[in-house]
Rosetta silent file (secondary structure, phi, psi, omega in degrees, C-alpha in Angstrom):
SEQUENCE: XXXXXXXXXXXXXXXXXXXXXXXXXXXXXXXXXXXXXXXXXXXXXXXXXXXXXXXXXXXXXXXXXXXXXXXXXXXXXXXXXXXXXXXXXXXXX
SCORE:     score description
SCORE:     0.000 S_00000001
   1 L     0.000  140.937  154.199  -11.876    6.380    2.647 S_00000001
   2 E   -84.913  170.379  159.607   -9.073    8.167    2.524 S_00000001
   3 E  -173.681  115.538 -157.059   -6.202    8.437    0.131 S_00000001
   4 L   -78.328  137.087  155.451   -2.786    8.973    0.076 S_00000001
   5 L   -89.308  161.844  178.677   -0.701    9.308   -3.123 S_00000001
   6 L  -147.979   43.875 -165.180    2.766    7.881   -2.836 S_00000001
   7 L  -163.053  162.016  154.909    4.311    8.642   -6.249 S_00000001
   8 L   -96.156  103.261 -163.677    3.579   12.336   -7.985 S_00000001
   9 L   -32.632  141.270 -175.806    0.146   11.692   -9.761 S_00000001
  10 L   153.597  -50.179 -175.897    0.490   11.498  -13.010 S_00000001
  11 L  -145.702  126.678 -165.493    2.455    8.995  -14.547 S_00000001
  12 L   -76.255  151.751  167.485    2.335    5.379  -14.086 S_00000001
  13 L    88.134   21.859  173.346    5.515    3.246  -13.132 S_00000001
  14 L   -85.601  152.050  147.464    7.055    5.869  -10.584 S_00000001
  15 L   -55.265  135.512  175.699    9.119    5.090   -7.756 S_00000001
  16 L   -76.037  109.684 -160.940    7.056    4.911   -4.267 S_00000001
  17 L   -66.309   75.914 -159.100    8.123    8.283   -2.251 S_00000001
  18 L   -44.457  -17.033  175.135    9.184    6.680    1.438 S_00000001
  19 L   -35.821  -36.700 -164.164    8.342   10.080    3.189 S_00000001
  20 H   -71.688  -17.306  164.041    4.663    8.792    2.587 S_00000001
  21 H   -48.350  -79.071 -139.199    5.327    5.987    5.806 S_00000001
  22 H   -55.347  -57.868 -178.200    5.448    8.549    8.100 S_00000001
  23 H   -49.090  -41.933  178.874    1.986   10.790    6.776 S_00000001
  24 H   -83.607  -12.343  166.889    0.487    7.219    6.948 S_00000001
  25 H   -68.536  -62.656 -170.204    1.373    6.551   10.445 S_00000001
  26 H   -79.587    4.980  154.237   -0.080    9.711   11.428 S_00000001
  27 H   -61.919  -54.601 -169.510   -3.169    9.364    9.067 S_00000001
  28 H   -46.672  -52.562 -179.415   -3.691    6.149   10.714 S_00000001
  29 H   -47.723  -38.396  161.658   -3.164    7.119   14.237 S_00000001
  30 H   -58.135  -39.276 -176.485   -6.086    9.982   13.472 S_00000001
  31 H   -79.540  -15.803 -161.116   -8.543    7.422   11.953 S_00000001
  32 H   -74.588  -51.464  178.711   -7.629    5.114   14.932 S_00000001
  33 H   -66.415  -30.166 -168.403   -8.667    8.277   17.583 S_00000001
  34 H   -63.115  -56.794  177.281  -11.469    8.731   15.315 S_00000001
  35 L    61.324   51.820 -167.115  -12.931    5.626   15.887 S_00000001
  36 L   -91.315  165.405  169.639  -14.397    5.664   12.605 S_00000001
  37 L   -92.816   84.755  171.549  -14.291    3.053    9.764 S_00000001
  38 L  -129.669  127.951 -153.418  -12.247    4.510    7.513 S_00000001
  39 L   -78.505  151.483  179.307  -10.363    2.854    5.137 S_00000001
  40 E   -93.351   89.028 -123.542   -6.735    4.196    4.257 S_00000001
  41 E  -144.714  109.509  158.451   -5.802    3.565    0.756 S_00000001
  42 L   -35.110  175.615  120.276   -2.266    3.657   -0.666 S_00000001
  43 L  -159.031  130.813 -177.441   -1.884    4.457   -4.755 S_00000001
  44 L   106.246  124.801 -169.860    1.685    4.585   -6.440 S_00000001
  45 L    36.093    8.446  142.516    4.542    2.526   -6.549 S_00000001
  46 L   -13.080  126.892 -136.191    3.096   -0.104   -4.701 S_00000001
  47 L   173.720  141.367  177.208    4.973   -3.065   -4.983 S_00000001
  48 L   -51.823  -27.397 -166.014    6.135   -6.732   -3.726 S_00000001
  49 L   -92.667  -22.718 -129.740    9.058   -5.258   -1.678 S_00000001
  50 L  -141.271  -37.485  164.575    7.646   -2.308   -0.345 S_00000001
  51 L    14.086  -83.374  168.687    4.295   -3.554    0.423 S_00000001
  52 H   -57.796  -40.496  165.857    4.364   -4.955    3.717 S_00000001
  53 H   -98.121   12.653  169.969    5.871   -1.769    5.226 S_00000001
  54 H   -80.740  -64.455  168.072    3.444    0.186    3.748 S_00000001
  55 H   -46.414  -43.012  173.135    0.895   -2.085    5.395 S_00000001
  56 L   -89.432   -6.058  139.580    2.414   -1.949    8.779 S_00000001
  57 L   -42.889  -25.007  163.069    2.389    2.290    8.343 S_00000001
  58 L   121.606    5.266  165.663   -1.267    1.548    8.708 S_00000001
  59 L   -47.521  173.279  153.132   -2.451    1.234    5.061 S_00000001
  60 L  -167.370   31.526 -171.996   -5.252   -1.650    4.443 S_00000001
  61 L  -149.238  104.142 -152.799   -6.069   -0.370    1.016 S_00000001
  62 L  -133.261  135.078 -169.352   -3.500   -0.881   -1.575 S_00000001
  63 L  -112.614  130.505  162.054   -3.567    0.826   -5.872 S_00000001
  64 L  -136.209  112.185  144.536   -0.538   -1.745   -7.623 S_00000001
  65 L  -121.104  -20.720  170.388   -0.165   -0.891  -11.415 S_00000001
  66 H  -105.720  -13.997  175.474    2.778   -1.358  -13.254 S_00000001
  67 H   -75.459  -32.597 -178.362    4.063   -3.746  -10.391 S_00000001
  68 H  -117.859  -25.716  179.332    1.595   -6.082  -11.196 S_00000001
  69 H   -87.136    7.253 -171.676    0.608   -5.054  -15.276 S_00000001
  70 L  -131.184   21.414  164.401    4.323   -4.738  -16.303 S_00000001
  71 L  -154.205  163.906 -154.609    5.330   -8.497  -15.717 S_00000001
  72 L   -52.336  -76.241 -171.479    4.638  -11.586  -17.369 S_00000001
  73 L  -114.914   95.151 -160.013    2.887  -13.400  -14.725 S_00000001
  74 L   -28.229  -66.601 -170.343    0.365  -11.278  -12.787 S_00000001
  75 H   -24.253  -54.736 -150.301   -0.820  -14.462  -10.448 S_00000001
  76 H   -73.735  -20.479 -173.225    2.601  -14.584   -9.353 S_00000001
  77 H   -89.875  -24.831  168.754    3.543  -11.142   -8.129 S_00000001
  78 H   -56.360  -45.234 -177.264   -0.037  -10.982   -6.386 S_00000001
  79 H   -46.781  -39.691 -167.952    0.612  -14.100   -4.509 S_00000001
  80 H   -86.752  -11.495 -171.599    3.944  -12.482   -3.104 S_00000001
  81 H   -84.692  -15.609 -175.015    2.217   -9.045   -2.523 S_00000001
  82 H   -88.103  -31.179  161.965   -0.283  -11.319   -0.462 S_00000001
  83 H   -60.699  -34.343 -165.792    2.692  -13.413    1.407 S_00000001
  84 H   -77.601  -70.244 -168.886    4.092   -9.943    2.442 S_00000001
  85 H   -68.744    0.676  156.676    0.852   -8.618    3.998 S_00000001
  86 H   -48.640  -61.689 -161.945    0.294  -12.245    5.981 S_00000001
  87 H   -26.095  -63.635  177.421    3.646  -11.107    7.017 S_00000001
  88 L   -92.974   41.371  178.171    2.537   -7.970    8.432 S_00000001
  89 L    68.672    5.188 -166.191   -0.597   -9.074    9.820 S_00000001
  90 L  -125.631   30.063  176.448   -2.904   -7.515    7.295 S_00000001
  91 L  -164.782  161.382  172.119   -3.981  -10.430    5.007 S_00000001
  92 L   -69.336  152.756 -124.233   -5.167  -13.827    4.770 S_00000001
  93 L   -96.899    0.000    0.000   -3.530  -17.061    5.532 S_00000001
């Protein structure tokens, strides 16, 4: 496994840094040449919106904490972080 921060470690409830797309395309692209199993793992500012394009940057390993512990009703923001990555081809019907 690998793992990318995408916030500055530290403090929960940060903005997600977009710079961190590109270093995951070209992790991914490395693990891909590799042609190893190794999973790619996200952590930080994870999120319903931001998700999906994380996922199609080549994540398939995703850290959500205050995005999913800092509203009422967890069930519901998982469901949409799970609608997003159908979206992008990385999750289950």
């Amino acid at each position: 496994m690998i793992l990318l921060m995408s916030v500055n470690p530290g403090f929960g409830g940060q903005a997600f840094i977009p710079s961190v797309l590109d270093k995951l395309r070209r992790v991914r692209e490395r693990i891909d040449v590799s042609g190893r199993p190794i999973r790619l793992e996200i952590d930080g500012g994870v999120n319903e919106t931001n998700i999906r394009k994380i996922a199609e940057a080549g994540a398939d390993t995703f850290v959500s904490g205050s995005a999913i512990f800092g509203k009422d009703e967890y069930e519901g923001v998982i469901g949409k972080m799970r609608i997003e990555l159908c979206l992008a081809g990385k999750g289950l019907p």
